[in-house]
C-alpha distance (Angstrom), angle and dihedral (degrees) to the residues before:
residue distance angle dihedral
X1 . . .
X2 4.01 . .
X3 3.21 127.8 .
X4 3.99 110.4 -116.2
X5 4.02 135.3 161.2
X6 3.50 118.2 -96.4
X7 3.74 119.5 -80.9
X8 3.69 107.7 147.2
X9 4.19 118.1 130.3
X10 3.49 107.1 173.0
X11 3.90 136.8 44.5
X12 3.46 90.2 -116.8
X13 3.92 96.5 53.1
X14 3.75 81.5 55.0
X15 3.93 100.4 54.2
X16 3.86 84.4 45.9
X17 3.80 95.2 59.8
X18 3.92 85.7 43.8
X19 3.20 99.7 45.3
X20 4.33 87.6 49.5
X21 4.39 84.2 48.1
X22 3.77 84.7 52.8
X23 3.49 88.7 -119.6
X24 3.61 133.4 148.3
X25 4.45 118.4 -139.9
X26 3.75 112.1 170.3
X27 3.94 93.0 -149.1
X28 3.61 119.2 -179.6
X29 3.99 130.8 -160.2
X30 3.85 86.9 -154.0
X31 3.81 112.0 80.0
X32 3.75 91.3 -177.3
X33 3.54 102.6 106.0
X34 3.97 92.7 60.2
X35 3.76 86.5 68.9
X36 3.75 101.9 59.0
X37 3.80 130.7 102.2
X38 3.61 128.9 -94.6
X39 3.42 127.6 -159.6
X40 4.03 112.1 -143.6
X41 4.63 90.5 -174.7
X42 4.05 94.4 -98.2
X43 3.41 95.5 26.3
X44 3.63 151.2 15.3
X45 3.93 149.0 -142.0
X46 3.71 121.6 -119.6
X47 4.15 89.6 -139.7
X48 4.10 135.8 4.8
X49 4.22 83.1 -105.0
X50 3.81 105.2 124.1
X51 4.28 121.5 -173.5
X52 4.02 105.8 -152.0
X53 3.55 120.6 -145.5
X54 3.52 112.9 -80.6
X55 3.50 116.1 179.7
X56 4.00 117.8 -140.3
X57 3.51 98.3 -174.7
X58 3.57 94.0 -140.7
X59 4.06 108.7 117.7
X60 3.41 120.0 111.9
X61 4.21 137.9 -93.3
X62 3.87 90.8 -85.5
X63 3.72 91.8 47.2
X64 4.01 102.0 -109.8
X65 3.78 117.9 131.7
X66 3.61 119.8 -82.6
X67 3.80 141.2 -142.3
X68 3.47 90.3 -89.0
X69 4.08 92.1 49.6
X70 3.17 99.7 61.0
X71 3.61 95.2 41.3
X72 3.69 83.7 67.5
X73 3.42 99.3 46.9
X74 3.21 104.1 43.6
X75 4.23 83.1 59.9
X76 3.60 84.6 51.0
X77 3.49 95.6 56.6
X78 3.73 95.4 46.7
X79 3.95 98.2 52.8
X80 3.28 92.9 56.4
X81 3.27 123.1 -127.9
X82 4.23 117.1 168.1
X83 4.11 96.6 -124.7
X84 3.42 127.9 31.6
X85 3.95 109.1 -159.7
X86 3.60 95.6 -152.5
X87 3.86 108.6 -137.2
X88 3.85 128.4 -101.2
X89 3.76 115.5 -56.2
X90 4.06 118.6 -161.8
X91 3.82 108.6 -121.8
X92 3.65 93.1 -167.2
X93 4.23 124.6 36.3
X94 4.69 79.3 -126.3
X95 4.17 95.4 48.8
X96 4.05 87.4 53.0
X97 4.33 99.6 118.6
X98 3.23 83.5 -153.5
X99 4.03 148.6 28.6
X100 3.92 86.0 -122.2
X101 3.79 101.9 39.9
X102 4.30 112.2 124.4
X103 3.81 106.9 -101.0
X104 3.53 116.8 177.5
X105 3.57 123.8 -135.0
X106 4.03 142.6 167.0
X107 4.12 83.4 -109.1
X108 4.13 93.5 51.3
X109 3.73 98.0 34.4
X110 3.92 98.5 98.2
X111 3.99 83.8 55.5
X112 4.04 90.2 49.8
X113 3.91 97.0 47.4
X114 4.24 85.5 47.6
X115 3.62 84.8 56.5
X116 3.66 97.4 44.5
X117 4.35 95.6 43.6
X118 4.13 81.3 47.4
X119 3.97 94.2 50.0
X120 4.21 95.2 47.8
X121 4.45 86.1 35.5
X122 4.31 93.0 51.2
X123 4.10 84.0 36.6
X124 4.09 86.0 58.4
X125 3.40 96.1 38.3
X126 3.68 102.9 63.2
X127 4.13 103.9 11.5
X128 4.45 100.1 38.5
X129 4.14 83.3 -119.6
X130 3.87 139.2 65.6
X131 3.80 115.5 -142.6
X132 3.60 134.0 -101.2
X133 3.71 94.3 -104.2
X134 3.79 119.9 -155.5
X135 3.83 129.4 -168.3
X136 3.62 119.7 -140.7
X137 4.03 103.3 -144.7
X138 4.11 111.4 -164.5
X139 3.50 160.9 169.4
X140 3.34 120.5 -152.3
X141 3.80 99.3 -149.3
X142 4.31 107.8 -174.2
X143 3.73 91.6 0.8
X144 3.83 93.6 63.8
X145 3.78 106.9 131.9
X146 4.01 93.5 160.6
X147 4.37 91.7 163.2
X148 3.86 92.1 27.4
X149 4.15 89.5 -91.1
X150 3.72 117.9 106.8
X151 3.86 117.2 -96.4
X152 3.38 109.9 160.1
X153 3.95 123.9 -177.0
X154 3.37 107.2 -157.3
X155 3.78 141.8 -168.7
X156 3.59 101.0 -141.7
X157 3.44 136.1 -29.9
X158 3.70 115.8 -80.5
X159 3.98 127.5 -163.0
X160 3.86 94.3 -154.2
X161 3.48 89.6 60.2
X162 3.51 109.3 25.5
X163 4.54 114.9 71.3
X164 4.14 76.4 -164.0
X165 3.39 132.0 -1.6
X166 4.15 127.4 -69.1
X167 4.30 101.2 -117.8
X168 4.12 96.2 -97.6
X169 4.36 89.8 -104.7
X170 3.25 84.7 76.8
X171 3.51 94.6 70.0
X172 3.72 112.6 84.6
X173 3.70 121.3 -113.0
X174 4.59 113.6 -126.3
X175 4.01 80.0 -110.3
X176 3.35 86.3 50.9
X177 3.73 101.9 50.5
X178 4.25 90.5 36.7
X179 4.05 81.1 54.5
X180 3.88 85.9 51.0
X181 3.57 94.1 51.8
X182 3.93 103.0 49.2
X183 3.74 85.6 59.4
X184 4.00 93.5 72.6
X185 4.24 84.3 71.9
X186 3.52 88.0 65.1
X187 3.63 92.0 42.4
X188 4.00 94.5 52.5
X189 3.64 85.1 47.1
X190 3.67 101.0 58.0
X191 4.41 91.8 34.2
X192 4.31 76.4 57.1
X193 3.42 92.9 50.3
X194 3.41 95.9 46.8
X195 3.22 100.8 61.5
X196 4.11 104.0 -96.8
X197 3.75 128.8 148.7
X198 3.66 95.0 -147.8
X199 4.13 142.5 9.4
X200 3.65 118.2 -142.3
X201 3.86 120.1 -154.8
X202 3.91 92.3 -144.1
X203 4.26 104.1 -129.0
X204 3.71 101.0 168.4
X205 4.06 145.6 90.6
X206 3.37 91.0 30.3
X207 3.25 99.1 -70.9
X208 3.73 119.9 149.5
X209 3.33 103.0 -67.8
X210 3.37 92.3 35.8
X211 3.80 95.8 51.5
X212 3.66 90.9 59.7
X213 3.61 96.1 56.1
X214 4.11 89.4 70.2
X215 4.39 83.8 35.1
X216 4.19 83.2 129.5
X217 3.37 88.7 136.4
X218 3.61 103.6 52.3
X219 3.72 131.3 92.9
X220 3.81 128.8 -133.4
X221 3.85 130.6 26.9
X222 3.36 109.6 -24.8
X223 4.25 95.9 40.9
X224 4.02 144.2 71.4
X225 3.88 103.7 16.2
X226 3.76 123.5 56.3
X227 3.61 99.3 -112.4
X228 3.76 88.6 59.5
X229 3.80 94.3 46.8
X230 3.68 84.4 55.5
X231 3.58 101.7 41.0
X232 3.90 95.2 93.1
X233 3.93 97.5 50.7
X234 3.75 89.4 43.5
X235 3.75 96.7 51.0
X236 4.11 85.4 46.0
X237 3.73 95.4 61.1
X238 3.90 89.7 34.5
X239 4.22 81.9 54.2
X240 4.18 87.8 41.0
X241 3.81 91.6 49.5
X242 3.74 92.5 61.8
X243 3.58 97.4 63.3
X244 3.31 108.3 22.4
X245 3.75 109.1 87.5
X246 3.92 117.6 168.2
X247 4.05 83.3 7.6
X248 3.68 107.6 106.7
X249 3.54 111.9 -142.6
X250 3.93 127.9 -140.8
X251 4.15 142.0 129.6
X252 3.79 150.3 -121.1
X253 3.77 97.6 -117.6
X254 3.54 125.9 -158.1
X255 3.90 96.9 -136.3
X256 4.13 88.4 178.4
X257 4.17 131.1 29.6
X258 3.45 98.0 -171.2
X259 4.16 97.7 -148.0
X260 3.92 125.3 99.0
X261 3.72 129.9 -75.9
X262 2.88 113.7 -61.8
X263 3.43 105.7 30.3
X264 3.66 98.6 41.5
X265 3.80 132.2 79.4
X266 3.92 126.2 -140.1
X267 4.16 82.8 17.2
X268 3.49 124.0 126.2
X269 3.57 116.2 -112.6
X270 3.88 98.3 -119.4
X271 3.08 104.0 91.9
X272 3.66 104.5 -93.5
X273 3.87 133.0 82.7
X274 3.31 99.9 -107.4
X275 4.37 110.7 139.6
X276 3.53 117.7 -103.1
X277 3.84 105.5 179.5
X278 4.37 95.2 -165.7
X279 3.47 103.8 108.4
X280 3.89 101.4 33.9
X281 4.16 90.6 45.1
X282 4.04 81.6 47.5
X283 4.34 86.2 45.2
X284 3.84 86.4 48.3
X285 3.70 102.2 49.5
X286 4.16 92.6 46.8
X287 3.64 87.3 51.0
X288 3.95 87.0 45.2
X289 3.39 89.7 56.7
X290 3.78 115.4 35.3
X291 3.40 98.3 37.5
X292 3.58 107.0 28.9
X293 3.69 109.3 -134.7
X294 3.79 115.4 -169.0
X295 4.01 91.3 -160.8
X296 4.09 138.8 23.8
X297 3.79 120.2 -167.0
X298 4.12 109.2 -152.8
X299 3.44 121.3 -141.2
X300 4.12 145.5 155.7
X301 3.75 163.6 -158.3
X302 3.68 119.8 8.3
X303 3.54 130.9 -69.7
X304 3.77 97.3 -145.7
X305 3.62 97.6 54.4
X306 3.46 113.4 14.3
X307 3.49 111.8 18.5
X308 3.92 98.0 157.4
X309 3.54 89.2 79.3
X310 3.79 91.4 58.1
X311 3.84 107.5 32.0
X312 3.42 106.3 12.0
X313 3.88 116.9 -151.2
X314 3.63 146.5 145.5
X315 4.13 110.6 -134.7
X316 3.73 135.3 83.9
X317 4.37 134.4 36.8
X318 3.94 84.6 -51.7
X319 3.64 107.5 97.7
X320 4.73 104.8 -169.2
X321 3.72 105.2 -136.5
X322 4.29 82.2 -128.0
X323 3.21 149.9 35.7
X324 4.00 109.2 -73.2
X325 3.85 89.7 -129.5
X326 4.35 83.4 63.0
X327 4.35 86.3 56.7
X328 3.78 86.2 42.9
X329 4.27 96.8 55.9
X330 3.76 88.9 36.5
X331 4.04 87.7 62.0
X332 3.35 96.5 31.7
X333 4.17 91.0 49.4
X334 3.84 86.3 46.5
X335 4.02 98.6 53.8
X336 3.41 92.5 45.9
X337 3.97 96.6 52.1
X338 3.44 78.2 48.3
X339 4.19 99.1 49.6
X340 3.51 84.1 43.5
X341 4.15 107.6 52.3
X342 4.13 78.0 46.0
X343 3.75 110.2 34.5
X344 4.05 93.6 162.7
X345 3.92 93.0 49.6
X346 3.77 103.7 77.2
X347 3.61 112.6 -130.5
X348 3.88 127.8 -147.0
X349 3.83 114.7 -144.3
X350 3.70 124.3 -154.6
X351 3.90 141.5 -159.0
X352 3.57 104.9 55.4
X353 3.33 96.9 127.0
X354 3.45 98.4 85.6
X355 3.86 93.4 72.6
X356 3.61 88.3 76.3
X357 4.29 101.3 -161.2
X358 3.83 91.2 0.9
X359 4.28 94.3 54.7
X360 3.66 85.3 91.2
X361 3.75 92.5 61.8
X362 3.97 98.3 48.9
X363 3.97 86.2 50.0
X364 3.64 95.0 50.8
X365 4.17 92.2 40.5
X366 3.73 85.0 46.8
X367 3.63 91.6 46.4
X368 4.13 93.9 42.7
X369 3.58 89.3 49.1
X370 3.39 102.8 58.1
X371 4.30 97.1 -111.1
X372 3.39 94.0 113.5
X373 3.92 139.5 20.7
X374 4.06 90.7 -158.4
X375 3.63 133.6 28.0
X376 4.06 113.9 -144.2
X377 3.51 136.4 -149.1
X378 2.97 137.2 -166.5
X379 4.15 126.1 142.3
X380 4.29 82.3 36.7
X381 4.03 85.3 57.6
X382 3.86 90.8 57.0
X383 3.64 92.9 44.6
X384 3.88 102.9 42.7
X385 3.98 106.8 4.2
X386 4.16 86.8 -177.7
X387 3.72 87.0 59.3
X388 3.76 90.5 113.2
X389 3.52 98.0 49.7
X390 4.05 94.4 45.5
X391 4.01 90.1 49.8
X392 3.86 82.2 60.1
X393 3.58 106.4 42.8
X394 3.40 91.8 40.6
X395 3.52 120.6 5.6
X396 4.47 103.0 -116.9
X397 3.28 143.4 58.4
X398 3.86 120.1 -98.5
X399 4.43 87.4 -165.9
X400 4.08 121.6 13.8
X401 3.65 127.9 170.9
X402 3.52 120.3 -78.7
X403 3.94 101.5 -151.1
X404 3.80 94.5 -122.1
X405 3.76 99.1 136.2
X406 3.67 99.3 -123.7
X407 3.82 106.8 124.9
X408 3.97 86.0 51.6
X409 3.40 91.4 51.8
X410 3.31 101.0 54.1
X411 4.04 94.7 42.9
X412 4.32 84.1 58.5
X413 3.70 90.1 52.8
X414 3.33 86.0 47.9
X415 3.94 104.2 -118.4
X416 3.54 130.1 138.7
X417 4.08 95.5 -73.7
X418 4.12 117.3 -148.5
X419 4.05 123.6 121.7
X420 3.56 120.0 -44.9
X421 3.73 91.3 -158.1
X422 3.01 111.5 44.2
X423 4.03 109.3 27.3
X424 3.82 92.2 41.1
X425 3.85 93.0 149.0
X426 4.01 81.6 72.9
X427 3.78 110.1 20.1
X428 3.75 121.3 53.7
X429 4.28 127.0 166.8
C-alpha cells in the first residue's frame, strides 16, 4: 500500500487502513489494563507503562549525567510511568557513540547514584511509587563516535551497511571481543552500586552485540554457527551475573534485522526479509533459563539505515519503502510470537508511538490480549513525559509525538537530543 502522512481520527479509520495493509492491531477502547501491576520476581511495576531508552546526549566529557539529564529524568520520574529503561551507558571510554554519551565510572558514580535516589524520591513524591529502573549497559560497536569522529569497531564487514568496505582493523580481533565482554562485570557492579533495579546487556540496533548475532560471515569464535554468534552476549551476562547481586539482569533484543541472509538476524535465509523468529526464540529461552531474567524488552531493525522497521513514521528526507501501518504489524506480530512461545517472561513491545492519540489503545489491546506484558515508549516520552499520568487521570493525550524525526536527528549530529516540537525552549534543528 502507499506510503501517506498520517490523517486518521477515529479508531475505526485506523482498523480500516490496517485492515487494507493486511495488517493485524489489537486496539482496545479500554485503557485499563496499562494501569495494572506487574511483578518483575524481586520487584514490581506500579502499571504495564514502560519509558525506552532514549538517549539525550547531554552528559558530560567524563560520562556522568548532565544538567540536561537529569532534567529529563526527573520529568520521567514524575509522569509516572512503571519502568524507566535507563538510556545507553558506554561500557568502555572507545564504544561511547558519542563524546557526550553517560558512561559510568568509579570517578562519576556518586553523580549516577544522585541521579538514581532523585529519580525513585521525585517518582514517590508525586505518583506513591518509584520505578523499576533499568540500566542499559553497551558497546557501541561501528557506531562508536567516542570524540564526535567516526570509529567504528566492527564485527565484520557488512554490505547493507557499508557504501564500501570498513579497512579490515576495524574488525575486532576474538581477544578483542572476549576483552569486550568481561567489562559488563564491572558495569553490573557499578549499575548495583548505584542504586539500579536491573542491568541490561544492550543486544539491539546493531550495535555490538547485536552485530554479532547476524556475524555469519565471520571466522573464528564468535562467527558462522549459532553458538558463536551468541558467544559474546552470553559471556556478557555470564560477566554481569558476577557482580550484580540484587540487580536483575536482562536485554533489549533485536528479535528482527531487517537485511538479507546473511547479514541479517531473525531473517529467513531465502533471500528475502521475511521474519523467521528460530534463533532469537532459541536466544530468548537460553537466556530465560541460565540467567533468569524476570523481563525482555523486544525491539528491531536499525535506526541508521532502516529505521521504518523500528519507529515507523512518515516526516523528514527519509522516505519508508511501506506504509508505516506494514512496520507496525511486523512488530506487533513479532512480540506477540514472542509473548506467546514465553507467556511467564513478560515481554516489552515497542513502536507505538507512531499512533500519535490512538498509541494508547494498541498498548492497552496489546496488553489486554495477552501480546505483550508492557507497553514502551519511547519518542511519546520525549514529547509529553506526563503522558502516563494524563492517560490515567484522564484517559488522552493533551501532546504526542508527531513522528518527524527530530530528536534522532539531533542525537546523530551529536546534540543534546529531546523533542523539537514540543520542548522548543531546549531543542532546536
Amino acid at each position: 500500500m502507499k506510503h501517506e502522512a498520517f490523517h486518521y481520527h477515529s479508531l475505526e479509520e485506523i482498523r480500516a487502513a490496517a485492515e487494507a495493509c493486511g495488517v493485524n492491531l489489537p486496539l482496545s477502547g479500554d485503557l485499563s489494563s496499562l494501569f495494572e501491576p506487574l511483578s518483575l520476581g524481586i520487584c514490581a511495576a506500579e502499571n504495564r507503562i514502560a519509558l525506552q531508552p532514549m538517549e539525550g546526549t547531554d552528559g558530560t566529557e567524563d560520562g556522568a549525567p548532565g544538567e540536561l539529564t537529569v532534567r529529563r529524568y526527573e520529568r520521567f520520574a514524575a509522569g509516572g510511568a512503571g519502568l524507566i529503561w535507563f538510556e545507553a551507558v558506554a561500557t568502555v571510554p572507545e564504544g561511547r557513540a558519542s563524546a557526550h554519551q553517560l558512561m559510568l565510572t568509579e570517578n562519576n558514580l556518586g553523580s549516577f547514584k544522585k541521579l538514581v535516589e532523585h529519580i525513585k524520591e521525585t517518582g514517590i513524591r508525586h505518583n506513591g511509587y518509584a520505578p523499576v529502573l533499568i540500566m542499559q549497559a553497551t558497546n557501541s560497536g561501528r557506531y562508536s563516535k567516542p570524540t564526535g569522529v567516526s570509529a567504528p569497531l566492527i564485527a565484520y564487514n557488512c554490505p547493507p551497511l557499508e557504501d564500501t568496505p570498513l579497512p579490515r582493523e576495524r574488525i575486532l580481533t576474538d581477544d578483542a571481543l572476549r576483552r569486550y565482554s568481561e567489562k559488563y562485570a564491572r558495569a553490573a557492579r557499578l549499575a548495583r552500586e548505584a542504586g539500579f533495579d536491573g542491568i541490561d546487556i544492550k543486544c539491539c540496533h546493531r550495535y555490538l552485540a547485536c552485530e554479532l548475532l547476524s556475524a555469519f560471515t565471520r571466522e573464528g569464535a564468535y562467527g558462522g554457527s549459532y553458538e558463536n554468534r551468541t558467544r559474546f552476549i552470553k559471556d556478557a551476562f555470564r560477566a554481569a551475573e558476577s557482580e550484580a547481586g540484587a540487580c536483575f539482569l536482562t536485554t533489549r533484543l533485536n528479535a528482527y534485522d531487517g537485511f538479507i541472509y546473511p547479514y541479517g538476524w531473525g531473517v529467513k535465509a531465502d533471500g528475502s526479509l521475511e521474519v523467521d523468529l528460530t534463533e532469537p526464540l532459541r536466544l530468548i529461552n537460553e537466556l530465560k533459563t541460565q540467567f533468569k531474567i524476570p523481563i525482555i524488552d523486544i525491539t528491531m531493525g536499525n535506526p541508521y539505515k532502516n529505521p521504518h522497521v523500528n519507529r515507523p513514521y512518515d516526516h523528514g528526507n527519509y522516505v519508508p519503502p511501506e506504509h508505516p501501518f506494514e512496520g507496525l504489524g511486523r512488530m506487533m506480530q513479532g512480540v506477540s510470537e514472542i509473548q506467546h512461545a514465553y507467556p511467564d517472561l513478560p515481554v516489552i513491545g515497542s513502536a507505538f508511538s507512531y499512533l500519535r492519540g490512538f498509541a494508547p489503545n494498541l498498548a492497552a489491546g496489546m496488553v489486554s490480549g495477552g501480546h505483550c506484558a508492557m507497553a514502551g515508549f519511547g519518542r511519546l516520552a520525549f514529547a509529553n513525559p506526563d503522558f502516563p499520568n494524563q492517560l490515567k487521570q484522564t484517559g488522552k493525550l493533551n501532546k504526542v509525538c508527531v513522528t518527524c524525526g527530530g530528536c534522532a536527528s539531533l542525537l546523530r549530529a551529536g546534540r543534546c537530543a529531546g523533542c523539537v516540537v514540543h520542548d522548543r525552549e531546549v531543542y532546536k534543528l
